[in-house]
C-alpha positions in Angstrom: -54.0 -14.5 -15.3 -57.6 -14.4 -13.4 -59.2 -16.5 -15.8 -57.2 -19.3 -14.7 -58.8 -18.8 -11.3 -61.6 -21.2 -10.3 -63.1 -18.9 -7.1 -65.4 -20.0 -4.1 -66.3 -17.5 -1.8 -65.1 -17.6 1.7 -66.2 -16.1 5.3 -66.7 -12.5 5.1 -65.7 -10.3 8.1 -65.4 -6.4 9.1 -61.8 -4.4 10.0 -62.7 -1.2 11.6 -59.4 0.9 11.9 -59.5 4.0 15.1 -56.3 5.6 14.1 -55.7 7.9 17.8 -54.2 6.9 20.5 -52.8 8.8 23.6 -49.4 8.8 22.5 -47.3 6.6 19.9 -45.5 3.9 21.6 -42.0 2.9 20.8 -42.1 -0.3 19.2 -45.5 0.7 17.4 -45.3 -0.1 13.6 -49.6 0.4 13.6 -51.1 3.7 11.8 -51.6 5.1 14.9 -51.4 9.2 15.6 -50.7 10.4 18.7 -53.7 12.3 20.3 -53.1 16.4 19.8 -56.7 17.8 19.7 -58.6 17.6 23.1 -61.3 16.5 21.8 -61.1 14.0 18.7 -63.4 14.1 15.8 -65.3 11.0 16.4 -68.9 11.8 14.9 -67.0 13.4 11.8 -65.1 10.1 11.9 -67.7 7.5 12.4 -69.0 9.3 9.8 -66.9 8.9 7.2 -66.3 5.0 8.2 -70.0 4.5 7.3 -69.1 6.2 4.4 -66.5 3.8 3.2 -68.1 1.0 4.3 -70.8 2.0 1.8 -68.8 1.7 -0.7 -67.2 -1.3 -0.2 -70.5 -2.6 0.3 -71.3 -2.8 -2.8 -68.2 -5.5 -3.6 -69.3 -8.0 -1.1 -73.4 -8.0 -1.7 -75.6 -9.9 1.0 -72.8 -12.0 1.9 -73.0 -12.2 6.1 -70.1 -11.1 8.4 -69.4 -12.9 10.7 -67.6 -10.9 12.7 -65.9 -7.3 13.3 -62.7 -5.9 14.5 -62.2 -2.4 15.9 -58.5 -2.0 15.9 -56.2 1.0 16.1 -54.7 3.1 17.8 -57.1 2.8 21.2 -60.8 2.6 19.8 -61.3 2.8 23.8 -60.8 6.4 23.5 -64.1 7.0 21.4 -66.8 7.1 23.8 -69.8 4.4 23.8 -72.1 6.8 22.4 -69.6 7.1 19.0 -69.1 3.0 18.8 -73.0 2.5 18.9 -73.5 4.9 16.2 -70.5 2.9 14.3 -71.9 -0.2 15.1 -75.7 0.6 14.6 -74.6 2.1 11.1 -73.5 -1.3 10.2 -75.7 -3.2 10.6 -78.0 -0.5 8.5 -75.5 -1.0 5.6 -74.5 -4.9 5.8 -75.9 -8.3 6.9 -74.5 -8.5 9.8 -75.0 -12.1 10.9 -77.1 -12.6 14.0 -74.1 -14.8 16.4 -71.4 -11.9 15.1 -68.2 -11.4 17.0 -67.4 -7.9 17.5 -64.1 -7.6 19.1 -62.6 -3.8 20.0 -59.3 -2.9 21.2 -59.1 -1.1 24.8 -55.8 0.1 27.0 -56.0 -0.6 30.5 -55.4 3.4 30.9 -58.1 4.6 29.4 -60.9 2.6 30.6 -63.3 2.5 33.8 -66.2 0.2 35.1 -69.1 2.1 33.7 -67.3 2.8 30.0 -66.6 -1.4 29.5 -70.5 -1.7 30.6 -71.5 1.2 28.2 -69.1 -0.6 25.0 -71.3 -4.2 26.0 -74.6 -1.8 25.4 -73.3 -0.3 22.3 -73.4 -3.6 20.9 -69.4 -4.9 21.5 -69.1 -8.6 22.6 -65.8 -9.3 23.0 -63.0 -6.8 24.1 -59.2 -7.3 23.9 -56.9 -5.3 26.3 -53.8 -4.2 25.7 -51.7 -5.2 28.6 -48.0 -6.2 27.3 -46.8 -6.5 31.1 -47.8 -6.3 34.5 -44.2 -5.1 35.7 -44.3 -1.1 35.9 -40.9 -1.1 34.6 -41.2 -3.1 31.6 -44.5 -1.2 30.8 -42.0 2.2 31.4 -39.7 1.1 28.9 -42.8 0.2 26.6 -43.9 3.3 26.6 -47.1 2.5 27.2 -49.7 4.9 29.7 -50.8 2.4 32.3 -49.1 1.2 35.0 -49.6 -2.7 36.7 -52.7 -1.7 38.9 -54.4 -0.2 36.1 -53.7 -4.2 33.6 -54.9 -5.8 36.9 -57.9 -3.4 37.2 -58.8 -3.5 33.6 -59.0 -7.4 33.4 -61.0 -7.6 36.5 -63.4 -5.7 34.8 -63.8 -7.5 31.7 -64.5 -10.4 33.7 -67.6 -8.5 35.6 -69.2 -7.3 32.7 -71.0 -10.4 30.6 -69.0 -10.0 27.4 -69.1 -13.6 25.6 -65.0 -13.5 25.9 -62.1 -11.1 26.6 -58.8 -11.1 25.5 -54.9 -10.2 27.2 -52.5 -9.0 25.2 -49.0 -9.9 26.6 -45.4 -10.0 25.0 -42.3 -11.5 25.9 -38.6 -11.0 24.8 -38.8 -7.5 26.4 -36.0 -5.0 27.0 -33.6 -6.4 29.9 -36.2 -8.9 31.1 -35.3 -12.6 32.3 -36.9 -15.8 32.4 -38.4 -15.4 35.5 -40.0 -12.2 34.6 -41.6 -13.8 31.5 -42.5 -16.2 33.5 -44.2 -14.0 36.1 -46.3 -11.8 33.5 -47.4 -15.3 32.2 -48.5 -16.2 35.5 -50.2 -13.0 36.2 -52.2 -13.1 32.7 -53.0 -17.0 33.6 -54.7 -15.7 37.2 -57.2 -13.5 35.6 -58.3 -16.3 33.3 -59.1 -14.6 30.5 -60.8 -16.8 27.6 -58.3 -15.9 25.4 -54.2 -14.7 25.8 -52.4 -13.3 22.9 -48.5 -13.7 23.3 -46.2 -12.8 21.7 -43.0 -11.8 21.0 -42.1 -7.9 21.0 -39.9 -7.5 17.6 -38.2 -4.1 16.2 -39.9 -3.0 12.9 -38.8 -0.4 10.8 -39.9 3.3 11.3 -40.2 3.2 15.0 -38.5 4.5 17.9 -37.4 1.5 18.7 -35.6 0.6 15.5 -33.9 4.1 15.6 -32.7 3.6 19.1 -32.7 -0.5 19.6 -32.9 -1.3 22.9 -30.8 -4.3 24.3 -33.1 -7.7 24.0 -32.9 -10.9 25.7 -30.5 -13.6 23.5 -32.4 -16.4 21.3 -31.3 -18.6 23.9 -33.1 -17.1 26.2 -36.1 -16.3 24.2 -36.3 -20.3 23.5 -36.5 -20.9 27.2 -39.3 -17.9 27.6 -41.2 -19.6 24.6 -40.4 -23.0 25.6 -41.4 -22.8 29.3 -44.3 -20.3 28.8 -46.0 -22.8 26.4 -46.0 -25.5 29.3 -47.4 -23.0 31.7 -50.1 -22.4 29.5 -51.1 -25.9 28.3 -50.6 -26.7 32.3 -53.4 -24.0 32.9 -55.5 -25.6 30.2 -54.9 -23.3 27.5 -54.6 -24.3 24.2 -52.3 -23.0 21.4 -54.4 -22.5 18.2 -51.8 -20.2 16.2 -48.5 -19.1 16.4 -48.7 -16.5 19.2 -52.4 -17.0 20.5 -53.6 -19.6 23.1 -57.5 -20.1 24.3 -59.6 -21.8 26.7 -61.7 -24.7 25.1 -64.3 -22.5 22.7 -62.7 -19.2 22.9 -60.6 -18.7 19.4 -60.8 -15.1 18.1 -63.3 -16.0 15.3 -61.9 -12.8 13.7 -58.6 -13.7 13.5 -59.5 -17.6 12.6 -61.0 -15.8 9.9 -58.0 -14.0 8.7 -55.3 -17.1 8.7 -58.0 -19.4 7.3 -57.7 -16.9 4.2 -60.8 -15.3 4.5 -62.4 -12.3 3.3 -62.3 -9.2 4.9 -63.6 -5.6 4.4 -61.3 -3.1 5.5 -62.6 0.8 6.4 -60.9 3.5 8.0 -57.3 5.0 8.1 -54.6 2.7 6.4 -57.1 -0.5 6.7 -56.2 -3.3 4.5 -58.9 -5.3 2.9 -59.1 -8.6 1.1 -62.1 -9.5 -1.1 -62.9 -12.4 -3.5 -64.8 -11.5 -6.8 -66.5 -14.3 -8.1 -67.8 -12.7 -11.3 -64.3 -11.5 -11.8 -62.9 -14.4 -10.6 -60.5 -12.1 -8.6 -58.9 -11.8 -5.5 -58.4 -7.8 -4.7 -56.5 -6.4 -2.2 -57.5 -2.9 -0.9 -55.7 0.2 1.2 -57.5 2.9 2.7 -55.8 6.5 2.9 -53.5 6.7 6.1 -53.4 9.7 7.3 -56.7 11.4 9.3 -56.9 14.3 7.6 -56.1 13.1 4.1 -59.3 10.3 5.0 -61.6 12.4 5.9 -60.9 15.3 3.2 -64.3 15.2 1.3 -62.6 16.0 -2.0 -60.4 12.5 -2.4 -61.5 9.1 -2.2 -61.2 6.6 0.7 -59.3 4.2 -1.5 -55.7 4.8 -1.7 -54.9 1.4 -3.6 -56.9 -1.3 -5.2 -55.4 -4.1 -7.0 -55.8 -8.1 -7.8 -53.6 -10.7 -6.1 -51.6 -11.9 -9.0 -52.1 -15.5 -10.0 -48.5 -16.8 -8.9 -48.4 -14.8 -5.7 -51.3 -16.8 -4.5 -50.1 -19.7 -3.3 -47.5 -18.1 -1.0 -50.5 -16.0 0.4 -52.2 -18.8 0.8 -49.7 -20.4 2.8 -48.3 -17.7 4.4 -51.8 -17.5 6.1 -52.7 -20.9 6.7 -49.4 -21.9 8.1 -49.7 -20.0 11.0 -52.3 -22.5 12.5 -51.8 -25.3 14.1 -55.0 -26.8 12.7 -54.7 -29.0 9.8 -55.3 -27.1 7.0 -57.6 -28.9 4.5 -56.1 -29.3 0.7 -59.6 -28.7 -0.5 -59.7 -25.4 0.6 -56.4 -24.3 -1.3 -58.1 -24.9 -4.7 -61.4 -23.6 -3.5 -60.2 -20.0 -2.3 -57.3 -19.2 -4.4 -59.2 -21.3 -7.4 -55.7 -22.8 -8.2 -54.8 -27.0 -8.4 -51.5 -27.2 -6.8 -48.7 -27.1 -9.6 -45.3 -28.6 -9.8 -43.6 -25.7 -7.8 -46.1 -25.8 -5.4 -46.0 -29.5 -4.7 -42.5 -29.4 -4.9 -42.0 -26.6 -1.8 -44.6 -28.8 -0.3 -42.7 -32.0 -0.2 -39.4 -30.4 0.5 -41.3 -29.0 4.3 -42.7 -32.4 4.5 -39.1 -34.0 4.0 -37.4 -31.5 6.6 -40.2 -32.6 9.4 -41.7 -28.8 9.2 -45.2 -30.6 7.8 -46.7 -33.3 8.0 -49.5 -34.6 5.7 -52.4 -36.8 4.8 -54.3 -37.8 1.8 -56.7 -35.0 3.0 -54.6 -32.1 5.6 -51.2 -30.2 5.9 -50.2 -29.8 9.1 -47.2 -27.9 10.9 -45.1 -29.3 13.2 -43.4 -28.0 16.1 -40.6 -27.8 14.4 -42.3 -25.9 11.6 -43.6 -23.7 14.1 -40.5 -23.0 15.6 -39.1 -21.9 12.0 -41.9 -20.7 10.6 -40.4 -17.6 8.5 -37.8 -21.0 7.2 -41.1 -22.7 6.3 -42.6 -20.0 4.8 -39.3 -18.9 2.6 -39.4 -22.4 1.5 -43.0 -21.7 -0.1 -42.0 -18.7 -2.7 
């Protein structure tokens, strides 16, 4: 099947996965671990990511990252000391380009003044804080180990501390919240002006707490009028919606994340990371899974790789898709042949006209483009490209 493939390389960029975090919240489907040792194993840690990263090193080449993501978990609870020896191993190991974005995670609970300023040192640019509401009660029921003082606190300081942007993390369709309590979390994000809001909609996955126990969530009705009304809020505060659940100021797009629904590349190290790499030589597209669990990752006598394998030729296009979809940008038909290395066939076409025929795209000689209405039914629009 891969020798049907006609392969250009795409953007390259870094995950960085920090499995801990203080204690598992209940609508968490992340590989995240609960804390239990009182002091966690960073230096072992970091250096077993610079481990991995060696190794997958040697897939990718030269090619420049653009940009990095330290996810989790709470990568805020390594200190600044660990993430500088993370990121200065990096950039020992890969060509790291020069105007990188390198995003970490942070909860509001487990930072201070002087730690933000110490991550800028290490070498972070942009940080992205894991609010989810500024109501102590909703923030109860998320389980989550701030309260509203520590959100407000925590975005304050990302505004004091020079980082090229910061981002809010905020969802919506909470356990027995209304409109006007959307509405008010909205408005309390919009007041710190961050450069960039995530928002989103809190949804039960399996294998969480949540999804044993389901708590009782606002109607779609509702969650129309949340969506509806928050969007005009947003575009009123001059905010623009760039994907399905994330809105900047003029400039601000997570580059990372562009990156990602663009159907770029992207290394993955560290617990459970996923990776997506395009072989040229091979003309391939692989798809990589770390080891999940802490221990098992950093047991010196197994690998880092728990899977490896190429995208198959007819599951490209819905990846493709699946990806590219989620932006409102048009998406440019030359780039479907030049990163899945595939000219559009009769199926293909076919799903496309169909969307186009139902108002969920639009096109022109040259774009896709969603719609509203495609945006409201995505996961329709998306069926409709199997």
């Amino acid at each position: 099947m891969s020798s049907q493939l006609d392969l250009t390389l795409p953007p390259l960029s870094l995950y960085i996965h920090i499995p801990w975090c203080v204690q598992k919240c209940p609508y968490c489907d992340f590989n995240s671990h609960g804390q239990k040792e009182q002091v966690l194993p960073e230096t072992e840690y970091v250096s077993h990511l610079l481990d991995d990263l060696e190794q997958d090193a040697n897939l990718v080449g030269y090619r420049p990252i653009h940009s990095i993501f330290i996810g989790g978990g709470t990568p805020s609870l390594f200190s600044a000391q660990a993430i500088k020896s993370l990121l200065d191993g990096v950039k020992q190991r890969v060509n790291l380009a020069k105007d990188a974005e390198v995003t970490m995670e942070a909860n509001p609970g487990t930072v201070e003044s002087q730690r933000f300023a110490d991550y800028v040192s290490a070498g972070v640019n942009r940080i992205s804080i894991g609010v989810q509401s500024f109501q102590a009660d909703k923030l109860k029921d998320l389980g989550r180990i701030h309260d509203d003082q520590q959100a407000l606190t925590a975005a304050t300081l990302a505004k004091k501390i020079g980082l090229n942007s910061f981002n809010l993390d905020l969802m919506h369709g909470l356990p027995k919240q209304s409109l006007s309590d959307a509405l008010f979390d909205l408005g309390q994000a919009i007041q710190q002006t961050p450069p960039h809001l995530s928002w989103y909609q809190l949804t039960i996955e399996p294998n969480t707490q949540f999804h044993s126990k389901p708590p009782k969530l606002p109607e779609d009705e509702l969650l129309w009028d949340i969506q509806e009304q928050g969007d005009e809020l947003l575009q009123a505060a001059g905010y623009v919606q760039y994907e399905i659940s994330a809105y900047s100021l003029p400039g601000n797009q997570c580059q990372h994340n562009l990156n990602y629904w663009r159907f770029g590349d992207y290394i993955g190290i560290g617990c459970g990371a996923h990776g997506k790499i395009t072989l040229v030589d091979e003309q391939q597209i692989i798809r990589t899974v770390k080891v999940k669990h802490p221990k098992g990752y950093m047991d010196l006598t197994r690998p880092y790789l728990s899977e490896k394998r190429a995208v198959l030729t007819d599951e490209l296009p819905f990846e493709f898709f699946m990806n590219r979809f989620r932006l409102v940008e048009p998406c440019p038909k030359a780039d479907y042949q030049k990163f899945t290395g595939l000219a559009l066939d009769k199926n293909t076409l076919a799903n496309l006209q169909s969307a186009i025929k139902k108002g969920l795209i639009t096109e022109t000689a040259e774009y896709w483009q969603v719609t509203a209405l495609g945006r409201r039914y995505l996961n329709t629009l998306l069926e409709m490209m199997v």
